[in-house]
C-alpha positions in Angstrom: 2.4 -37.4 3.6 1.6 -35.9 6.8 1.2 -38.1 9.7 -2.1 -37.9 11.5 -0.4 -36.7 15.3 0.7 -33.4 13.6 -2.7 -31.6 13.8 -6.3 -32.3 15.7 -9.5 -33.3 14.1 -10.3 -29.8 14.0 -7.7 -29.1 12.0 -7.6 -31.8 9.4 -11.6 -30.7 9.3 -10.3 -27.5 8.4 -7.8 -28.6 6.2 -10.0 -30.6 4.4 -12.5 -27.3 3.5 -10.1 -25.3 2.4 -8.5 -28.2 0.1 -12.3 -28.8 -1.3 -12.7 -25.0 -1.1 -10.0 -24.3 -3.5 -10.6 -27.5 -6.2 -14.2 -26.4 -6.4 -13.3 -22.8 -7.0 -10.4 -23.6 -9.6 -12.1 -26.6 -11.2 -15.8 -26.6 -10.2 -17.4 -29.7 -8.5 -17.0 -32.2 -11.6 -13.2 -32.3 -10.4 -13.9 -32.8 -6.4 -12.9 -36.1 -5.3 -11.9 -37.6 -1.9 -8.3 -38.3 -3.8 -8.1 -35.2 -5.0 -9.0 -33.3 -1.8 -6.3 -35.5 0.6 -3.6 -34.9 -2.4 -3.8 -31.5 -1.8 -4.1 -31.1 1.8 -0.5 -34.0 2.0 -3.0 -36.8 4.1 -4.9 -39.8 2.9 -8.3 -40.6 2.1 -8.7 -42.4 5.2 -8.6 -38.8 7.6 -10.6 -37.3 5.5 -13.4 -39.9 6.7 -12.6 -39.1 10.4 -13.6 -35.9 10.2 -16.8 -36.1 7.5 -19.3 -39.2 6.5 -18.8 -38.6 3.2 -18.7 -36.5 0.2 -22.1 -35.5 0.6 -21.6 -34.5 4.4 -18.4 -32.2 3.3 -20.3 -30.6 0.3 -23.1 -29.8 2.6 -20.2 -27.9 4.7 -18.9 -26.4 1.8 -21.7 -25.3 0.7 -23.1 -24.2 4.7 -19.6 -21.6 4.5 -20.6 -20.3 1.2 -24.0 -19.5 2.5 -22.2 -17.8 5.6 -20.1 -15.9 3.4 -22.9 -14.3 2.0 -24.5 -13.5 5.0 -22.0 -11.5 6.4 -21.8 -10.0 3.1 -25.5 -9.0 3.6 -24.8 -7.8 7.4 -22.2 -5.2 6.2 -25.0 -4.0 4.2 -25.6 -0.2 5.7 -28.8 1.4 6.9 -30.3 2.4 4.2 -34.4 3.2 3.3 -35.8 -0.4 2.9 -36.0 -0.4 -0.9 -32.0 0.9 -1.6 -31.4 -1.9 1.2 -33.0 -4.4 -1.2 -31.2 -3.3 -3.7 -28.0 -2.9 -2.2 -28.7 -6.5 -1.3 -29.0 -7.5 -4.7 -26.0 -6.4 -5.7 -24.0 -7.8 -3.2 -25.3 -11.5 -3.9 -24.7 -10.5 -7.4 -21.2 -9.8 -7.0 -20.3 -12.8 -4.7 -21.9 -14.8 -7.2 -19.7 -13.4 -10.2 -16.6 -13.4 -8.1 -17.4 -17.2 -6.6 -19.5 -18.7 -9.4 -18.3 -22.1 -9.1 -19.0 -22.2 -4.9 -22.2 -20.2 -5.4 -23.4 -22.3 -7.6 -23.3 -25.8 -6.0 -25.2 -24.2 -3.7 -28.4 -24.6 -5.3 -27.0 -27.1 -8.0 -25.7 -30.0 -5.3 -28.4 -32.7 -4.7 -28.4 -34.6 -1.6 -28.6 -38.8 -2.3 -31.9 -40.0 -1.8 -33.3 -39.9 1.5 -30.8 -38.1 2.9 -32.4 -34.9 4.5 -30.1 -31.5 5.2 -29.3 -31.0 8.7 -31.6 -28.2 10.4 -28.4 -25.5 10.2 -28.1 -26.2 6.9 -31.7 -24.6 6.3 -31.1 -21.9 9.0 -28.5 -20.8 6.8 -30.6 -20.2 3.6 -33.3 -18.8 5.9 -31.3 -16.2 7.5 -30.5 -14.5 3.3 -34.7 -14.7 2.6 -34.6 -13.0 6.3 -32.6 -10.2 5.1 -35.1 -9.3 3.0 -38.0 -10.4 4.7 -37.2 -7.8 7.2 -36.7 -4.9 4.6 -40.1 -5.4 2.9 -41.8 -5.9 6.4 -40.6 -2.0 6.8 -41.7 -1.1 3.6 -44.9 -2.7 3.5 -46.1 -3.0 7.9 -50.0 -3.4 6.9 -49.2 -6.7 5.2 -48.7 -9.7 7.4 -45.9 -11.8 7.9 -46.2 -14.6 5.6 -47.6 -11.9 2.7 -44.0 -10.1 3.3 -42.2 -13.3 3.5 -43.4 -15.0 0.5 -42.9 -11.5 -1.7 -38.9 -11.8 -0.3 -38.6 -15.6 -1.4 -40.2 -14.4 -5.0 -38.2 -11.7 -5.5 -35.1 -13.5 -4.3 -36.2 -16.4 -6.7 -36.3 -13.6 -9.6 -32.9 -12.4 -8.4 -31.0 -15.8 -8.5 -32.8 -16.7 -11.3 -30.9 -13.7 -13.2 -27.5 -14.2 -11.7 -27.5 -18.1 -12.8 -28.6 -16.9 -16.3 -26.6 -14.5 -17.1 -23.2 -15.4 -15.3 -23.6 -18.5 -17.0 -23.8 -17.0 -20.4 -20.7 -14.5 -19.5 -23.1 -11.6 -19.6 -21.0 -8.4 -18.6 -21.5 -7.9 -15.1 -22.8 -4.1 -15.5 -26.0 -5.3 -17.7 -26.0 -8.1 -14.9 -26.4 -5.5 -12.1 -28.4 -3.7 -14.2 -31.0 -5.9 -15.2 -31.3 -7.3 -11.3 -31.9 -3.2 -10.5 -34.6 -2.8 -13.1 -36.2 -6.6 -11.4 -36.3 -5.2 -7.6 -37.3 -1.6 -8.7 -40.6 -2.4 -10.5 -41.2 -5.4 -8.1 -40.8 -3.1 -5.2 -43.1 -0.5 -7.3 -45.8 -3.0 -7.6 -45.5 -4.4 -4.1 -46.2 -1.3 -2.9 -49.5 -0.2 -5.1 -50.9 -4.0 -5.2 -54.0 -3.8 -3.5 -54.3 -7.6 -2.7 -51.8 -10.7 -2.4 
């Protein structure tokens, strides 16, 4: 058992991500516990509490580095003409989402305990992915205002997720996967672009 005076706060903090990082991804959240979690990282249950409030706390963390994953995913995205952006965008949430499905996922599956409300980065975090493609539609579609733009990126990205929790969750083949998520963004592109009202 390691001994508290061999690392800072900041790393047992770190230590205790990665340790909760790597059960979730083996095992999927069913199997994280506080046990489990100081087991693996060689301290007890006791620093894990020094450095987080509680399991909810450390799976809003999690969860918060997942989300920043994806971003910078997004960001590596190259210029591209606003609706292959989308798309490319697509894809790459697609892909972290087959290759990370059990972190992905308690993303959106993880409930918070009653009234207990996310912290404000938290929700920065899932605004900056909508914001990605906020921005893109905005340069498709200028003569629409900001909330028509912004609610058309929160649908389609609805649509989006909606596939990759369906069909990675039936083992579809990723290629149909991709495929399918193509056909959604290229005919709800198509009739964002001709729809005469919102």
């Amino acid at each position: 058992m390691a001994r508290r005076s061999e690392h800072t706060l900041a790393e047992i903090k770190e230590m205790t991500l990665s340790a909760a990082e790597s059960i979730v991804t083996e095992k999927g959240i069913s199997a994280l516990t506080m046990r489990k979690i100081a087991w693996k990282m060689g301290y007890t249950v006791g620093s894990i509490y020094m450095v987080f409030t509680g399991m909810a706390d450390l799976i809003i963390q999690i969860n918060a580095r997942t989300l920043d994953e994806i971003t910078n995913q997004m960001n590596a995205v190259p210029a591209t003409p606003p609706a292959q952006a989308i798309e490319n965008l697509a894809k790459i949430y697609l892909h972290f989402a087959n290759l990370n499905f059990n972190r992905w996922s308690i993303v959106f599956e993880y409930r918070l305990p009653q009234d207990t409300k996310a912290p404000d980065y938290y929700q920065e975090k899932i605004d900056n992915i909508h914001a990605r493609i906020h921005s893109q539609l905005a340069l498709l579609t200028p003569e629409r205002d900001g909330r028509q733009n912004n609610q058309a990126a929160r649908a389609l990205w609805a649509g989006v997720h909606g596939i990759c929790m369906l069909s990675l969750t039936e083992k579809n083949d990723i290629a149909d996967i991709e495929e399918r998520i193509v056909l959604l963004v290229r005919n709800f592109i198509r009739g964002w672009l001709t729809s005469a009202d919102f």
